[in-house]
OpenMM code with the backbone's topology and positions (N, CA, C; nanometers):
from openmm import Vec3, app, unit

residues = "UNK UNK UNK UNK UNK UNK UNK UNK UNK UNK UNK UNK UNK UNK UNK UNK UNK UNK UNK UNK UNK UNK UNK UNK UNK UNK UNK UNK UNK UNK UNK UNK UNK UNK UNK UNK UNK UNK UNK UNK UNK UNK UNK UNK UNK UNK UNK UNK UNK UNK UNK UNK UNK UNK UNK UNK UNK UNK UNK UNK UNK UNK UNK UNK UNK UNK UNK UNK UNK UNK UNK UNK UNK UNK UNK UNK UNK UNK UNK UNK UNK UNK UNK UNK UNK UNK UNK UNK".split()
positions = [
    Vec3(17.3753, 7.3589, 8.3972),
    Vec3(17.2784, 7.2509, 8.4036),
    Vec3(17.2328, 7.2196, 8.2616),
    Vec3(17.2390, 7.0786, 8.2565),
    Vec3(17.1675, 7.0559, 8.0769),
    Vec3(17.0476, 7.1059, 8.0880),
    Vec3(16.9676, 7.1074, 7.9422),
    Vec3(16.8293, 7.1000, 7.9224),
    Vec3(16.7493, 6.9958, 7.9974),
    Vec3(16.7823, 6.8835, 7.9656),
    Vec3(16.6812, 6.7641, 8.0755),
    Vec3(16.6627, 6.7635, 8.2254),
    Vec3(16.8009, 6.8011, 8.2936),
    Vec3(16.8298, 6.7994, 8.4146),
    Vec3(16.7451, 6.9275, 8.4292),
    Vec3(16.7292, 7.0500, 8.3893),
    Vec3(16.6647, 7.1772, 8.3965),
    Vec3(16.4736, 7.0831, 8.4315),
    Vec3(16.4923, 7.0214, 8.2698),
    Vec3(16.3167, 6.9903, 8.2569),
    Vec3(16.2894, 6.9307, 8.3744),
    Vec3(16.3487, 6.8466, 8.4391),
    Vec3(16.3707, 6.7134, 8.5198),
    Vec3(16.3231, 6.7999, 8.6903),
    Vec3(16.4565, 6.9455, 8.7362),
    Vec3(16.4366, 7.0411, 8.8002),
    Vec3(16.2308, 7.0615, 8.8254),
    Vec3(16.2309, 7.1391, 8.6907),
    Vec3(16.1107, 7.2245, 8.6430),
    Vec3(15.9464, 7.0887, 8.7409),
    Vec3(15.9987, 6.9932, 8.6625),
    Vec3(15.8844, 6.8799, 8.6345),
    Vec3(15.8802, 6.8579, 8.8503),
    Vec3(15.9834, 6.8629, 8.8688),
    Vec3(15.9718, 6.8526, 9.0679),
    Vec3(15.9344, 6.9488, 9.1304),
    Vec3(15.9360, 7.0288, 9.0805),
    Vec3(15.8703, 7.1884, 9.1486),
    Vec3(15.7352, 7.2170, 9.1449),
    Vec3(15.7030, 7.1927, 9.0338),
    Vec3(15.5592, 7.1522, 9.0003),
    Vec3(15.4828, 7.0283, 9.0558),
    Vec3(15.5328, 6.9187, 9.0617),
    Vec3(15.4602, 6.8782, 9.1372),
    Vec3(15.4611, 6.8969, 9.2327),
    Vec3(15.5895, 6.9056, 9.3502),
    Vec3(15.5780, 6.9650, 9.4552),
    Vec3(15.4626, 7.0779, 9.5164),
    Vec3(15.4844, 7.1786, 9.3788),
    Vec3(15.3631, 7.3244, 9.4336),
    Vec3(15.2540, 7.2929, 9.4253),
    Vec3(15.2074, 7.1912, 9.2995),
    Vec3(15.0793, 7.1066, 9.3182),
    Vec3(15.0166, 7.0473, 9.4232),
    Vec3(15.1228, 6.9634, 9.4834),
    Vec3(15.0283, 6.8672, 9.6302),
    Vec3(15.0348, 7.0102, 9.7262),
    Vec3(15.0920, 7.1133, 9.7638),
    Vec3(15.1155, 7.1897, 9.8482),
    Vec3(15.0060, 7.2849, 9.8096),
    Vec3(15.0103, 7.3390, 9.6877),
    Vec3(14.8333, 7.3680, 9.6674),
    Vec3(14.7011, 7.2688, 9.7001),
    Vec3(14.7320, 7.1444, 9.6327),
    Vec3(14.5793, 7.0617, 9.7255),
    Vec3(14.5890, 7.0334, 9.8143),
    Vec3(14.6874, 7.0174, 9.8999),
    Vec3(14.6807, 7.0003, 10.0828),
    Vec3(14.6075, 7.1155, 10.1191),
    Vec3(14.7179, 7.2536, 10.1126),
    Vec3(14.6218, 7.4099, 10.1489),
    Vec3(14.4682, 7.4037, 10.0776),
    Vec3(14.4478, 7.3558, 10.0044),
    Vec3(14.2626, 7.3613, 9.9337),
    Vec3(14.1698, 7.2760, 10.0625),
    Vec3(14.2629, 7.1746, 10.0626),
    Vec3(14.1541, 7.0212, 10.1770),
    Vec3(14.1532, 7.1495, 10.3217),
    Vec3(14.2604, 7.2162, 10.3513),
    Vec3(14.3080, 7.2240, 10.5036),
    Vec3(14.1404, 7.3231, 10.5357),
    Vec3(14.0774, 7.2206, 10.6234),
    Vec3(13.9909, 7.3604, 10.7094),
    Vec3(13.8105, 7.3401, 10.5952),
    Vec3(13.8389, 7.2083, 10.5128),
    Vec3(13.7170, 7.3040, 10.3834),
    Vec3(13.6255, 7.1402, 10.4046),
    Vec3(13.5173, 7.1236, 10.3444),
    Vec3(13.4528, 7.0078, 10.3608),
    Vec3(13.4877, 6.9305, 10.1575),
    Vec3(13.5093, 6.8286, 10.2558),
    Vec3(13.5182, 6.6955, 10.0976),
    Vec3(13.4234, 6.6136, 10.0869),
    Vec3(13.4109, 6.5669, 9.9816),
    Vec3(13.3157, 6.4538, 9.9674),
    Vec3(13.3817, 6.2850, 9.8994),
    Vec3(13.3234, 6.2062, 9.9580),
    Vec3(13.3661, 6.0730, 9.8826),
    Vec3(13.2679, 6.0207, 9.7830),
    Vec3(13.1283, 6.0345, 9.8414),
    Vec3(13.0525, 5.9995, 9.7618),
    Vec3(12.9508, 6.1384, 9.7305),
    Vec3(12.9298, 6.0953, 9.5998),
    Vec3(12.8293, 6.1820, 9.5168),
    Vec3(12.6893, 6.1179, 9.4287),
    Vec3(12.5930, 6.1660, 9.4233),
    Vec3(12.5324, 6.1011, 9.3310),
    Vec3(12.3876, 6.2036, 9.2897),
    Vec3(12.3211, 6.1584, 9.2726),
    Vec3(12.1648, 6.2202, 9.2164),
    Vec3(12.0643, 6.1716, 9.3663),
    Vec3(12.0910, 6.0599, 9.4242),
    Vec3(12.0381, 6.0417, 9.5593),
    Vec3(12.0987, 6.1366, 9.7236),
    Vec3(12.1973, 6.1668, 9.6608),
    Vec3(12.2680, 6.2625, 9.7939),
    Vec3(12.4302, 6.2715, 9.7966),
    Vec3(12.4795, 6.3279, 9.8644),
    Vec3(12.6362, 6.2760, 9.8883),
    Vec3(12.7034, 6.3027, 10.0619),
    Vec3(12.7447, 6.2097, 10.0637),
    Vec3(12.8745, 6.2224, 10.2087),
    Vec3(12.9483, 6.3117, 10.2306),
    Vec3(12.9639, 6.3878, 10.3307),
    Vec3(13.0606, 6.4822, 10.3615),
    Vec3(13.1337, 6.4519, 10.4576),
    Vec3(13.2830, 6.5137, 10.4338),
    Vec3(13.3131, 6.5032, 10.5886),
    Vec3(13.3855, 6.5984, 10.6050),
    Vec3(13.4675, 6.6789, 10.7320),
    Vec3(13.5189, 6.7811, 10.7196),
    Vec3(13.6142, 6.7885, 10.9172),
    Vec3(13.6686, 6.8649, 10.9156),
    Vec3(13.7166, 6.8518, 11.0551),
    Vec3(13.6083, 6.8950, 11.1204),
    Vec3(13.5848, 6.9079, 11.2648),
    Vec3(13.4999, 6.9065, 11.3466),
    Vec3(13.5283, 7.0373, 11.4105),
    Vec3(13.6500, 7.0721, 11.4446),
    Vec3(13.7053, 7.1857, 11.4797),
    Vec3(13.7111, 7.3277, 11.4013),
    Vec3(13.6782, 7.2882, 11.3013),
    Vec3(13.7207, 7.3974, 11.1767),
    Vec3(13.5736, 7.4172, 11.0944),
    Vec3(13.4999, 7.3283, 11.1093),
    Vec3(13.3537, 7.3542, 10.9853),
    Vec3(13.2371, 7.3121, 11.0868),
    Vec3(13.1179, 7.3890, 11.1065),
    Vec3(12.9905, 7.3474, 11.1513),
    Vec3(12.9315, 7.2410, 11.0644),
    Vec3(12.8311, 7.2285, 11.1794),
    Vec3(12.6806, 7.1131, 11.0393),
    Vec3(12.6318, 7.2094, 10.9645),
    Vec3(12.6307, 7.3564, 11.0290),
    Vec3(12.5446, 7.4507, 10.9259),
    Vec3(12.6505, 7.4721, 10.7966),
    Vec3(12.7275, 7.4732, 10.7948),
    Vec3(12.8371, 7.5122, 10.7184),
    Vec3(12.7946, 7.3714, 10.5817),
    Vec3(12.8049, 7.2538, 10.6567),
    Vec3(12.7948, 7.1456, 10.5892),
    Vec3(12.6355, 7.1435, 10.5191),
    Vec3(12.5556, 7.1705, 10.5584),
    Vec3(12.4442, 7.1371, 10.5739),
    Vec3(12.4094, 7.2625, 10.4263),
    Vec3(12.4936, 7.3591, 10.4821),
    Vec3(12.4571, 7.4825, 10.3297),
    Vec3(12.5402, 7.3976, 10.2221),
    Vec3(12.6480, 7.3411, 10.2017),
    Vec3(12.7177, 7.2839, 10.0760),
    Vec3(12.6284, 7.1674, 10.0669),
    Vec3(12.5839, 7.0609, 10.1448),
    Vec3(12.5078, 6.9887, 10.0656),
    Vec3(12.3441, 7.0409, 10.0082),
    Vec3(12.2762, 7.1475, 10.0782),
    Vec3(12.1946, 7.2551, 9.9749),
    Vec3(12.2548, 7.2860, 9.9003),
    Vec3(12.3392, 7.3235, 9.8377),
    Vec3(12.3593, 7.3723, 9.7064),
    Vec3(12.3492, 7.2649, 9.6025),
    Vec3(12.4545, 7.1707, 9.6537),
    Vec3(12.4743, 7.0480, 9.6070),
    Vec3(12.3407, 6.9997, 9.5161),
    Vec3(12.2582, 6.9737, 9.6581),
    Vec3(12.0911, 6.8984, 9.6095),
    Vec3(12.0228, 6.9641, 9.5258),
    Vec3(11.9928, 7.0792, 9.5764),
    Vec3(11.9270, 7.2817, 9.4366),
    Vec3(12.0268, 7.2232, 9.2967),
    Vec3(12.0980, 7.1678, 9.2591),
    Vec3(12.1829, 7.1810, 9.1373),
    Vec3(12.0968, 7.0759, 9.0746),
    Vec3(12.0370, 6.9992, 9.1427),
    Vec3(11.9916, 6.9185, 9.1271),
    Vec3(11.8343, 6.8636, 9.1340),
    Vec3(11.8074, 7.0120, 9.1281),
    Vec3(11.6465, 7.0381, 9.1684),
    Vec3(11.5755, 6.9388, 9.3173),
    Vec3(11.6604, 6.9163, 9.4180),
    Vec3(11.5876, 6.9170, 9.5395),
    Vec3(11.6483, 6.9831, 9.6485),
    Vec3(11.6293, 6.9219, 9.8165),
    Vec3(11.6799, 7.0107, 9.8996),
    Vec3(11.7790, 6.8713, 9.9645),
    Vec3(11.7894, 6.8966, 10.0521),
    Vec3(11.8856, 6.8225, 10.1190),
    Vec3(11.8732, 6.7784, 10.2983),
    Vec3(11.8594, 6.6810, 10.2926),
    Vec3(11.7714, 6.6260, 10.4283),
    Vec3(11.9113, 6.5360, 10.5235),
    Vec3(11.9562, 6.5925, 10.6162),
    Vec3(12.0330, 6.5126, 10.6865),
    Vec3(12.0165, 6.3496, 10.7116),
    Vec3(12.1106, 6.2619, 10.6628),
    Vec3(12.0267, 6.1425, 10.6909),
    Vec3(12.1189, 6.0615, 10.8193),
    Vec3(12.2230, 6.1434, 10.8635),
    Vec3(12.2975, 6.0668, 10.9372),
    Vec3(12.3946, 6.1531, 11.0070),
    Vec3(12.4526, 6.1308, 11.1006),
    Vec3(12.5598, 6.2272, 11.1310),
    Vec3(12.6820, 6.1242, 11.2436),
    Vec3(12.8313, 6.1399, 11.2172),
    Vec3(12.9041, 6.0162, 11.3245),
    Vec3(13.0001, 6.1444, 11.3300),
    Vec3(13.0655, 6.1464, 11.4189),
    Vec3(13.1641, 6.2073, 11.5086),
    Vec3(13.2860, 6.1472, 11.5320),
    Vec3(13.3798, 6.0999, 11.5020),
    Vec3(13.5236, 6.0584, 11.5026),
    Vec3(13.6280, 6.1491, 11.5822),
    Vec3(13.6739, 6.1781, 11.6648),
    Vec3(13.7678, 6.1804, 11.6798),
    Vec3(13.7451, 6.3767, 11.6522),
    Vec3(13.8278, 6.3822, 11.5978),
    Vec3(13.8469, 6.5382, 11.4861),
    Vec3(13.7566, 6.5511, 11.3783),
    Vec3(13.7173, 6.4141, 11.3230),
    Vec3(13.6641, 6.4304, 11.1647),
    Vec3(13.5048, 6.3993, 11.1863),
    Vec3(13.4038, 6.4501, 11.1451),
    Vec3(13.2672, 6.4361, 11.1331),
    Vec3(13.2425, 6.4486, 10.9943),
    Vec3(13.1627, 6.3222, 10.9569),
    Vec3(13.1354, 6.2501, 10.8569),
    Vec3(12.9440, 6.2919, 10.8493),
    Vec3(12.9386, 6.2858, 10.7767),
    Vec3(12.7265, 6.3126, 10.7289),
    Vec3(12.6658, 6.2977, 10.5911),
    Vec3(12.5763, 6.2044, 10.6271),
    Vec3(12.5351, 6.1708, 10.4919),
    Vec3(12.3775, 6.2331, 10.4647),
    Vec3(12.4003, 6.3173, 10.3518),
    Vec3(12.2405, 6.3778, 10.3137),
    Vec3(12.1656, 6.3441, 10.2027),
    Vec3(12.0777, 6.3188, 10.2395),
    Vec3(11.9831, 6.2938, 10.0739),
    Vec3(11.9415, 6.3941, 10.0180),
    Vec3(11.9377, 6.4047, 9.8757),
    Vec3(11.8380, 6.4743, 9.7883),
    Vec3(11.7241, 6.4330, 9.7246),
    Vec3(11.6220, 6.4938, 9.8254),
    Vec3(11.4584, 6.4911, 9.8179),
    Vec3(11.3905, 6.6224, 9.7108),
] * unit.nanometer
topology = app.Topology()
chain = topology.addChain("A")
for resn in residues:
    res = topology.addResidue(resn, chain)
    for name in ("N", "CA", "C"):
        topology.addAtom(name, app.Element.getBySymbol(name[0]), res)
C-alpha cells in the first residue's frame, strides 16, 4: 500500500471510531440544544433517563451559574421527553 492510500486508510478509521464513539456517548445520556444564563432544554429518552436524573443535570448546570433550577415545562413524545428549566 502507498503512503497516501495508508494516510487515506488511517484518516477512515478515525472518523469512523469517532461517530461510533459519539453515538455510544448520546446512547442512554441527556443532551441539550439550548443553553444559556436564563436556563437550558433537555431532552433525553424516556425509557432510559428519569426527570430526577434530568432535573439533577440541569442543577448543576444552574449552581455553575450561581442559581437553582426550576422546571418550566415538560412534553412527552413518543420515546423522547424534552424539558425546559430556568435558572433562578
Amino acid at each position: 500500500m502507498t503512503l497516501g492510500g495508508c494516510l487515506a486508510a488511517s484518516r477512515a478509521v478515525l472518523v469512523a471510531g469517532g461517530m461510533a464513539l459519539a453515538l455510544a456517548a448520546c446512547a442512554g445520556r441527556i443532551w441539550r440544544d439550548e443553553a444559556d444564563a436564563d436556563g437550558l432544554r433537555l431532552h433525553w429518552y424516556t425509557g432510559k433517563i428519569s426527570i430526577d436524573e434530568a432535573r439533577a443535570e440541569a442543577t448543576r448546570y444552574c449552581l455553575e451559574r450561581g442559581g437553582r433550577a426550576e422546571l418550566q415545562d415538560e412534553f412527552i413524545d413518543r420515546d423522547v421527553t424534552v424539558a425546559r428549566f430556568a435558572c433562578r
